[in-house]
N, C-alpha and C positions, 0 to 999 in steps of 0.2 A: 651153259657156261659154268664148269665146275668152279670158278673161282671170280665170279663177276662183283663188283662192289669191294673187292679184297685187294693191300696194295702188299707189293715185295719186293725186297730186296734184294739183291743178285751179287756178290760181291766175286772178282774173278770170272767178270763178264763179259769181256771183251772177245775170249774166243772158247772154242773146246767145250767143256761141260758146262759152263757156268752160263754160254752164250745159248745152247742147246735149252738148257734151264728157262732162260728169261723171253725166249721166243713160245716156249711151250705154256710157258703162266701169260702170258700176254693173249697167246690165243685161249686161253679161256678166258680172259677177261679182266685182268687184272688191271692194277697199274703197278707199272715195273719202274725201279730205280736200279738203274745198272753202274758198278761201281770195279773199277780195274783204275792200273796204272798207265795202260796206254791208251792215249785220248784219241788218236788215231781208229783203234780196234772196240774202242767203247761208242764211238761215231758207227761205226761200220754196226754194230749190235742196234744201235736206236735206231739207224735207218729200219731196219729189216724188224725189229719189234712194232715199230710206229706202223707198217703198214699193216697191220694188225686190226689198227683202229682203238687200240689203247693208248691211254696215259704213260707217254716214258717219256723221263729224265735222265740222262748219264754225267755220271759226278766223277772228276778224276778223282781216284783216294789208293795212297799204301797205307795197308795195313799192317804193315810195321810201325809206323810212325804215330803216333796217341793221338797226337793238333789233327794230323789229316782225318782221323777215325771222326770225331770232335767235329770238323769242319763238315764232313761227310752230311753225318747225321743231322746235322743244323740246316744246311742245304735240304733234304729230305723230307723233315718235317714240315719247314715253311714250305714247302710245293704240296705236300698230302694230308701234315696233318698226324695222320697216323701211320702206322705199320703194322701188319697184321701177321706177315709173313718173313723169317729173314731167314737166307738160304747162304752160308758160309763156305763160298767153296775155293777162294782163294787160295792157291795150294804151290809147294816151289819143293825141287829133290834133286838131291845128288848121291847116284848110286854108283858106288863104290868100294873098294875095302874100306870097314875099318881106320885101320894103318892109313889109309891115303885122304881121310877125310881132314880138311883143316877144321880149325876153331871157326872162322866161317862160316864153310860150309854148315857145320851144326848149330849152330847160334843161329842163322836165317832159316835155315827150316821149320824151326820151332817156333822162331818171333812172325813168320807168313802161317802154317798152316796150326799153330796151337793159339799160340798171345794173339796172334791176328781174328781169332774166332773169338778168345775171348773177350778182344775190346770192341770190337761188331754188338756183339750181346750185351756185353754192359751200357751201350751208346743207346739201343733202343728197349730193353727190358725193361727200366721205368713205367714206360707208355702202356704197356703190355701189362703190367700186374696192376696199372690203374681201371684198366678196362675190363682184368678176369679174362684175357681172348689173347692168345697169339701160337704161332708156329716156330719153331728154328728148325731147321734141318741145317746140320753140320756134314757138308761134305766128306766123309773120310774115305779109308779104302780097309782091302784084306790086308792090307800092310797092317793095318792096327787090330788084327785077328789074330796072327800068324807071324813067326819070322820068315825073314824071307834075306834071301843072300844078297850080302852087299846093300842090304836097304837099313842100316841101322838106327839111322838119323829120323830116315824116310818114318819106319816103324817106331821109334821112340812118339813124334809127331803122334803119328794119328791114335796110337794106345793113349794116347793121353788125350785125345781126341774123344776117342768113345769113350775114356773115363770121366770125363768133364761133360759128356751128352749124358750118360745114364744117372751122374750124380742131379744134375740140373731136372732131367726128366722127374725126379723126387722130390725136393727141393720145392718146385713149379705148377706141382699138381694142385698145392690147396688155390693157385691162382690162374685155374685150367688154362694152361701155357701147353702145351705138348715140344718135346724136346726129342727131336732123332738124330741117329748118329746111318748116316749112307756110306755103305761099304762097298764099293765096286770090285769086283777084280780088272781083267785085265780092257783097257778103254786106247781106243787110238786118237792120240793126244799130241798136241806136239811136246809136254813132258816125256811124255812114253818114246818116241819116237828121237828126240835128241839121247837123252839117259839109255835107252835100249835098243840101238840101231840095229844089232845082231837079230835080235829076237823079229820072228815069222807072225805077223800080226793077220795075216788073213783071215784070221776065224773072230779076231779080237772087236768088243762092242764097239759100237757108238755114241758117240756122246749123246746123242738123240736117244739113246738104249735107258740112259741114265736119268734122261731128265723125266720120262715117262715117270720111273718110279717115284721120283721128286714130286711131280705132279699128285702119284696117289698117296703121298705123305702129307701135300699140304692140304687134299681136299678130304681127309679123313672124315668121318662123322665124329660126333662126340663120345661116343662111349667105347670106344675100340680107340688103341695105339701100339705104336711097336718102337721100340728103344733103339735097338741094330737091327737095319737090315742089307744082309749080303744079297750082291746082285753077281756072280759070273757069268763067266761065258761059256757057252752053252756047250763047247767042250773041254771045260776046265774040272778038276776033281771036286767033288761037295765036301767044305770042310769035316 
């Protein structure tokens, strides 16, 4: 059990990457807190985690909202105590022109997949530099590697993403915290799948593809770490 005795957090859990994620820390042994806006979809995740035979809690919480982050993390603690693990993968995009994006649309991609990672981090980092021990893994993608057409918003996000993971990963070291930034290419999601309906995903990962890697981020050893890492698809170009 690469992660037995170790608790995590899941935020954007209820389906997709983030559900793929808390079933695969579960079955190593964790204790998972699964954190999404849909209480429906965050049920449907604890069932399927709990038969596991781990410790899960599902807490509704937008991470937009500060009180919710706040209320989240209080819920969390009084059930474990601590956190060991928090995995940010809450994420929202609308691909588009430019031209056609509202103030909106850019305002919420930023305040779910940038602000929303960092008030996730700020709710539990406390706990973490008191104990000298924790993980983040921040969900991000090749959006925040690379431009990419019609994802402006999308790529402002997550560039700001790994730049908030590689500053943190520095930052965090005299308090052996490890901080990563996960870059997926392309994953079939139902993001992907509304935003990208045209596009031929048959070769495209799974979120199962993704949480593997999660997996071998949180159960690093101690003396190795990695800042970014890109995950494609096995027939996409290597940056």
């Amino acid at each position: 059990m690469l992660l037995e005795g170790k608790t995590a957090v899941v935020t954007g859990a209820g389906r997709g990457i983030g559900r793929a994620i808390a079933l695969a820390f579960a079955g190593e042994g964790a204790n998972i807190a699964l954190a999404a806006r849909s209480e429906v979809e965050l049920e449907e995740t604890r069932c399927l985690a709990a038969e596991t035979g781990s410790r899960v809690i599902a807490v509704r919480c937008d991470v937009t909202d500060p009180s919710s982050v706040t209320a989240m993390a209080e819920v969390v603690l009084a059930e474990f105590g601590v956190v060991d693990i928090l995995v940010n993968n809450a994420g929202y995009g609308k691909f588009r022109p430019f031209v056609e994006l509202t103030d909106e649309d850019f305002t919420r991609t930023i305040e779910v997949n940038l602000t929303g990672a960092f008030r996730c981090i700020k709710a539990f980092l406390p706990g973490m530099m008191e104990r000298k021990s924790g993980r983040i893994i921040n969900v991000s993608s090749v959006s925040g590697l690379k431009a990419i057409n019609h994802q402006s918003a999308y790529c402002a996000s997550k560039h700001g993403l790994n730049g908030l993971s590689k500053t943190l990963a520095l930052e965090l070291r005299p308090y052996n915290i490890g901080v990563h930034a996960l870059c997926p290419g392309g994953v079939t999601t139902r993001l992907s799948e509304e935003e990208m309906p045209e596009r031929d995903k048959s070769d495209w990962m799974l979120p199962e593809d993704i949480a593997h890697v999660a997996l071998f981020l949180a159960s690093m050893g101690p003396r190795a770490t990695t800042d970014v890492i890109h995950v494609r698809r096995f027939g996409g170009e290597p940056l």
